[in-house]
C-alpha positions in Angstrom: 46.3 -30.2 136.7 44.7 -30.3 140.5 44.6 -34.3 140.0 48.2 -33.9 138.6 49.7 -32.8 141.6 47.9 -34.8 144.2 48.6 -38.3 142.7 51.9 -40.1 141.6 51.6 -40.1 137.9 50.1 -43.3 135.7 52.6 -45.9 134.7 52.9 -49.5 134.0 55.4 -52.4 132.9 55.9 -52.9 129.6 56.9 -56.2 127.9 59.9 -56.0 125.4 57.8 -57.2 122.7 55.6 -55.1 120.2 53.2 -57.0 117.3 50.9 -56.1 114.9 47.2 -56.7 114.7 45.6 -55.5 111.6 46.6 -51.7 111.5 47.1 -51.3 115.2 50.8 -51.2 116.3 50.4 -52.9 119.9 52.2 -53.5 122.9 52.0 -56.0 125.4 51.6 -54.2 129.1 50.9 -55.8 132.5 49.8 -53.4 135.6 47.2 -51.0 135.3 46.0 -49.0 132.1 48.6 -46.5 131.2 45.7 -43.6 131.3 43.4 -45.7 133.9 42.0 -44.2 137.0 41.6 -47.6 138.3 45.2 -47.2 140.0 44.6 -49.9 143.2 43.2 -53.1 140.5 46.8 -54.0 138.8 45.7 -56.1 135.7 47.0 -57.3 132.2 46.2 -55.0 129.4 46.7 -54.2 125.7 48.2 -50.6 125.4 47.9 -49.0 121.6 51.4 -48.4 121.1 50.7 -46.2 118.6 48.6 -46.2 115.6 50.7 -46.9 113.0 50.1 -49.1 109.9 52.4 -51.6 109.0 52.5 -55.1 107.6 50.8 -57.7 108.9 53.0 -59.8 111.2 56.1 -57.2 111.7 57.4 -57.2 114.8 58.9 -54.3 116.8 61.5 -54.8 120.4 61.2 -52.5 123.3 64.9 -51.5 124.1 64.5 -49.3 126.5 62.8 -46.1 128.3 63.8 -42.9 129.5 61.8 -39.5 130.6 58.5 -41.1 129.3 59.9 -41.9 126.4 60.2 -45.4 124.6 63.1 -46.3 122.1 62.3 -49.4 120.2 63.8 -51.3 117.3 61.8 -52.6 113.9 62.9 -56.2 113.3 64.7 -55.6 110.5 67.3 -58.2 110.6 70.4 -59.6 112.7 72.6 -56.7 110.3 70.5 -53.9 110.7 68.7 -52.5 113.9 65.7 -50.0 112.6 65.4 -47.7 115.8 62.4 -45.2 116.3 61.9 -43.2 119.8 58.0 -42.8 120.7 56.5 -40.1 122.7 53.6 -41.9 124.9 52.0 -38.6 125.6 52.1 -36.9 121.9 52.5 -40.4 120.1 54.9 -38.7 118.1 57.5 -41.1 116.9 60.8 -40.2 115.8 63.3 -42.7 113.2 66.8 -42.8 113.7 69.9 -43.3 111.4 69.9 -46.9 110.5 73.1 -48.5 112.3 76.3 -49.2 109.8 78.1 -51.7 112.2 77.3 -55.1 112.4 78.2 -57.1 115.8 79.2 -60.9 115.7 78.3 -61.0 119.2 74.4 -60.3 121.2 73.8 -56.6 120.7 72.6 -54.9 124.1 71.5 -51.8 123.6 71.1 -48.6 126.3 69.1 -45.3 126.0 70.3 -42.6 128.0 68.5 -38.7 128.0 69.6 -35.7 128.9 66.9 -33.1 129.9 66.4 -29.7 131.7 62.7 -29.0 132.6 60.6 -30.7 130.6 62.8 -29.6 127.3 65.3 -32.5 126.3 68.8 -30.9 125.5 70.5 -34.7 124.3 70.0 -38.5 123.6 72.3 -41.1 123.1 71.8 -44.3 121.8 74.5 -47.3 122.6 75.0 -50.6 120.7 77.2 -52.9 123.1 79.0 -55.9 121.1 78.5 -58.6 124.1 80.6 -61.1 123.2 80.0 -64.9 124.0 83.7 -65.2 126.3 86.1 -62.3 127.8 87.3 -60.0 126.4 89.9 -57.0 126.9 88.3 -55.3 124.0 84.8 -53.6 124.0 82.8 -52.6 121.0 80.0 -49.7 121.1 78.4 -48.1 118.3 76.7 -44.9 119.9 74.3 -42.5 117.9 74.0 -39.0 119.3 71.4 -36.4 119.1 73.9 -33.5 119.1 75.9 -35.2 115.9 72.6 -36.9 114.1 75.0 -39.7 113.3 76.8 -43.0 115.1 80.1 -43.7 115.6 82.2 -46.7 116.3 84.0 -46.5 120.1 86.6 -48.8 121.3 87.7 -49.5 124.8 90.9 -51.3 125.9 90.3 -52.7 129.8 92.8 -54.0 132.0 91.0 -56.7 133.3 88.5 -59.2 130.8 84.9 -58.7 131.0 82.3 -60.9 130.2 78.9 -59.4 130.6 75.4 -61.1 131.4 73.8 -60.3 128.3 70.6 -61.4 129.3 69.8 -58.5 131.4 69.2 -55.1 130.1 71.3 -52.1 130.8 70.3 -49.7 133.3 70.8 -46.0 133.1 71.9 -44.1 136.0 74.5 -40.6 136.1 75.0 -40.2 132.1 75.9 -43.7 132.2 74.9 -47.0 131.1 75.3 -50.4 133.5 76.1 -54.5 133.1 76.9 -56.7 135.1 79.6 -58.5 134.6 80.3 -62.5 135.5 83.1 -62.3 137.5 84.5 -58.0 138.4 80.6 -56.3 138.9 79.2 -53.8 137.5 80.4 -52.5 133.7 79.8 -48.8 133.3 80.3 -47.2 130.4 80.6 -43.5 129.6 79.3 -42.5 125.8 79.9 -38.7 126.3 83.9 -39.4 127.3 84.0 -43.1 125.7 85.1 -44.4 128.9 84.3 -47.6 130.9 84.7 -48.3 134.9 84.2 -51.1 137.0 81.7 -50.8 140.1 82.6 -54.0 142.3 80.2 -56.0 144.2 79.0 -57.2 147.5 81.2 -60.2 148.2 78.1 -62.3 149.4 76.1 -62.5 146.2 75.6 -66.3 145.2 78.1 -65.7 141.9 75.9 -68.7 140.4 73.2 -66.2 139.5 75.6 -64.7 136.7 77.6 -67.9 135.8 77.0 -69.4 132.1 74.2 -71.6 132.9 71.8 -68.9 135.0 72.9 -66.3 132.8 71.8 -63.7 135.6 67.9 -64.7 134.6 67.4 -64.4 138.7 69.1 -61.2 139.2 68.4 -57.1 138.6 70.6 -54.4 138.6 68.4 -51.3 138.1 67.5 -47.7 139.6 65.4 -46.5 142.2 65.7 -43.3 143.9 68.5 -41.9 142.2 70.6 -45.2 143.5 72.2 -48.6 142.4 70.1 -51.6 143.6 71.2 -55.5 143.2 68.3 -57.5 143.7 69.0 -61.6 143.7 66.8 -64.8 144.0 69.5 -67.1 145.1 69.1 -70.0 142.6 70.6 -72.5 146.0 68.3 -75.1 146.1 66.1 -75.5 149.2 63.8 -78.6 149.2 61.3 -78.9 147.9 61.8 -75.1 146.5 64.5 -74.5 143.5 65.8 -70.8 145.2 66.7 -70.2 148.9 65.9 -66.7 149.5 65.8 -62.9 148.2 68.5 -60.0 149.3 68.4 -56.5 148.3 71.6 -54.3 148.7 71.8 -50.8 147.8 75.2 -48.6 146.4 76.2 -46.5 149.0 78.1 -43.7 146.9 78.6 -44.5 143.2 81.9 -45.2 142.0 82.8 -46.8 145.9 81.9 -50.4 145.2 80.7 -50.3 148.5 77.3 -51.8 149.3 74.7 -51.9 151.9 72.4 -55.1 152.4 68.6 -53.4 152.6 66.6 -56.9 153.1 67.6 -60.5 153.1 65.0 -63.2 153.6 64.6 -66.9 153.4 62.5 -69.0 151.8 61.4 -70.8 154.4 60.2 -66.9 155.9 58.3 -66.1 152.4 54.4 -66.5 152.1 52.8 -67.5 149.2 49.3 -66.8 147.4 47.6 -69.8 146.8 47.5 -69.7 143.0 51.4 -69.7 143.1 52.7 -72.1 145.4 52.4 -74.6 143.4 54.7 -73.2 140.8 57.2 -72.3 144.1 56.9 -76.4 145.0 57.9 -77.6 141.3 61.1 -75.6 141.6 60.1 -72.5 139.4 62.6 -69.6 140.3 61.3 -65.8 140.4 63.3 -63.4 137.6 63.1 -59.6 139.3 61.7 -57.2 136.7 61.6 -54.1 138.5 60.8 -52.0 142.1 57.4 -50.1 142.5 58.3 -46.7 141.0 57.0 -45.1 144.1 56.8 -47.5 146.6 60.6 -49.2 147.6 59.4 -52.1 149.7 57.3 -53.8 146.8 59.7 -55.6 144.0 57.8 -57.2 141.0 59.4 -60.6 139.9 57.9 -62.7 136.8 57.4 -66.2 138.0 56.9 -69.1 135.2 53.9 -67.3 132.8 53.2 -65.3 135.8 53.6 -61.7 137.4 53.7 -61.5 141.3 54.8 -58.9 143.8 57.1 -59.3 146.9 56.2 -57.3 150.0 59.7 -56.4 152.1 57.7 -56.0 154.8 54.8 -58.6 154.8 57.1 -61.1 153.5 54.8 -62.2 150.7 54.4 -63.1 147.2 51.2 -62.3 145.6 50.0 -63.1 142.1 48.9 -59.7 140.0 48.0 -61.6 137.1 46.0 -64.5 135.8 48.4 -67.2 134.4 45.3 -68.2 131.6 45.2 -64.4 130.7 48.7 -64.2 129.7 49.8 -67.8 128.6 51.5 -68.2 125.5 51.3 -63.8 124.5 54.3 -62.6 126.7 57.2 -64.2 124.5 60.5 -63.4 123.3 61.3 -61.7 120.0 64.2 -60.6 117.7 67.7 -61.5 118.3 66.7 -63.2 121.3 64.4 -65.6 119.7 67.3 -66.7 116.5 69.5 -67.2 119.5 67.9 -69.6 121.5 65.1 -70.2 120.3 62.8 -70.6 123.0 59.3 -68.7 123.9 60.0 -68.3 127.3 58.6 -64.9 129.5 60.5 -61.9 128.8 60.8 -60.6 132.1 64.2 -60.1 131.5 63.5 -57.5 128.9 60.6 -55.7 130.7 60.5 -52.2 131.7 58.9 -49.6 134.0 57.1 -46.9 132.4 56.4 -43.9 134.3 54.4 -40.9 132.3 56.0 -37.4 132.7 53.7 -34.7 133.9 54.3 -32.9 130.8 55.4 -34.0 127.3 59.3 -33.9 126.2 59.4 -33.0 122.9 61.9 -34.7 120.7 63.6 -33.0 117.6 62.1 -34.4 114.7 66.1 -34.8 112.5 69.0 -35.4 113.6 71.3 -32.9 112.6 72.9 -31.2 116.1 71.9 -27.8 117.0 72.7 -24.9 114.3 74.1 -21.6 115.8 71.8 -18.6 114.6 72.1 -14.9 115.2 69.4 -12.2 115.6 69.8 -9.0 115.3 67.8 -6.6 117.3 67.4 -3.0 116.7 66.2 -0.1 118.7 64.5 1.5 115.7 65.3 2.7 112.0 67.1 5.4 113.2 69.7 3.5 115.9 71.0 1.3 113.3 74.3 1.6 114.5 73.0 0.4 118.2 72.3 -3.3 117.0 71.7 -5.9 120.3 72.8 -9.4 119.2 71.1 -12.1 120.6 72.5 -15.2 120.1 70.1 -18.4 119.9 70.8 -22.5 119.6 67.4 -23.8 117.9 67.2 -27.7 116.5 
């Protein structure tokens, strides 16, 4: 407990991809050890993920994290998405209600939490229909932890969205967030069922989101309680294939009004000496996710590679060895019948930062159940009962 409250607490960066090996149930992680005291030697590892035995072969998606916990998906099928929530400090894991809806479209899917303390009151689970072309019509399929069940929610906009499925959804004030290729930010609301549009900055390079980039060189994502939109400008710059980085910051949410933290060129940028190679054959960085604690240091996968970017050294610096991870950090599920391809999924990977003290999770799923107690003084003040009323999962 001393230790506790002198240092930031563990974490690491978890790729979206989970295998099995014999009876272990494994996930790939870069960074340091999740329970390592080694906090200052950033290396790849293999986190147990937990001990679970399966089949040999099965393969499981991260889909997202929130409050130390991790919510990821069996590979069932492209119709059914098999969804468990895991507790990294207790390894217990809870299933969920199989889904009912099936989407024609890429399913992106968001975990939001609700918490007060260290006791979680609420969870929601969202399915997002992304569609391959606008649309005025939006699909969710949301599960909540109040209800124990999903439901179907359709939203009518008055403008078409088309969203960059590629990147996951970020969570930030009881909503989830995509960016979408043309109007910003798509924010959607599964408590009221209700979808908003934060604009952006109007100096982004708009080919970062357009069909062909598919926003694979852009972040949205959290930090400090606050909106941040990183970009790797994919303007070519000879002999590099990207121009620069910026960083700009939501000033209030719901303003559309942005401040630019840090712009640099490429020309400015240092480069470790095991990378710039990779920089001169036109390689372009994907931004996976800020330092939990510290805001100036931005980790970007680059090729088979993870480096960090220094705001104020100006420089990238390789954390892992390219022969260590070649050919294990590769996309799965949906992603892979899509495409096809066994690229890095940096655009799936996410930061995991363990709570000081466990959230326990309700092991069903049926909503809270109002019970009464009665409490009496004695046998002989039966008529002075003291209700006390109680919500208990």
């Amino acid at each position: 407990m001393s230790r506790a409250s002198l240092l930031p607490p563990p974490w690491t960066i978890l790729a979206n991809t989970l295998y099995i090996k014999g009876v272990s149930f494994l996930a790939q992680s870069f960074l340091h050890d999740l329970f390592s005291d080694n906090r200052l030697s950033p290396r790849f590892s293999t986190t147990h993920f937990p001990y679970i035995v399966r089949p040999q072969g099965e393969r499981y998606n991260i889909i997202g994290i929130s409050d130390g916990l991790v919510l990821y998906d069996r590979d069932v099928s492209v119709e059914v998405s098999d969804y468990h929530i895991y507790n990294v400090v207790t390894g217990h894991s809870v299933a969920l209600p199989r889904t009912s809806t099936y989407f024609s479209g890429y399913v992106s899917t968001g975990f939001l939490t609700e918490s007060q303390g260290r006791s979680l009151t609420s969870y929601k689970v969202v399915r997002f229909d992304c569609q391959f072309g606008e649309s005025y019509v939006l699909k969710f399929e949301v599960f909540s932890s109040e209800t124990g069940s999903w439901k179907n929610v359709v939203v009518h906009m008055d403008r078409a969205i088309e969203v960059v499925w590629l990147r996951r959804p970020v969570a930030l004030n009881g909503k989830l967030h995509w960016i979408d290729r043309r109007h910003g930010i798509l924010a959607f609301d599964p408590f009221k069922d209700q979808c908003l549009v934060i604009g952006l900055h109007a100096d982004i390079d708009k080919q970062c989101i357009n069909a062909r980039n598919n926003g694979s060189s852009i972040l949205v994502d959290v930090h400090q309680g606050r909106l941040r939109y990183i970009e790797v400008s994919v303007k070519p710059v000879y002999p590099f294939g990207f121009s620069g980085i910026s960083v700009w910051v939501l000033d209030e949410y719901d303003s559309s009004s942005w401040t630019l933290q840090h712009t640099v060129k490429i020309g400015d940028i240092s480069f470790d000496d095991c990378i710039i190679n990779k920089a001169l054959n036109g390689i372009i960085p994907t931004p996976i996710a800020f330092h939990p604690f510290d805001a100036n240091i931005l980790y970007l996968g680059f090729g088979d590679i993870v480096i960090s970017y220094n705001m104020k050294t100006l420089k990238f610096d390789a954390l892992v060895d390219p022969a260590v991870v070649r050919g294990t950090l590769q996309r799965s599920g949906q992603r892979d019948r899509l495409n096809g391809t066994g690229t890095p999924c940096w655009s799936s990977a996410f930061v995991l930062t363990l709570p000081s003290w466990p959230i326990t999770v309700p092991s069903n799923h049926t909503g809270p159940r109002r019970v009464t107690f009665f409490l009496s003084n004695g046998e002989e003040d039966r008529n002075s009962k003291q209700m006390l009323m109680m919500s208990v999962y």
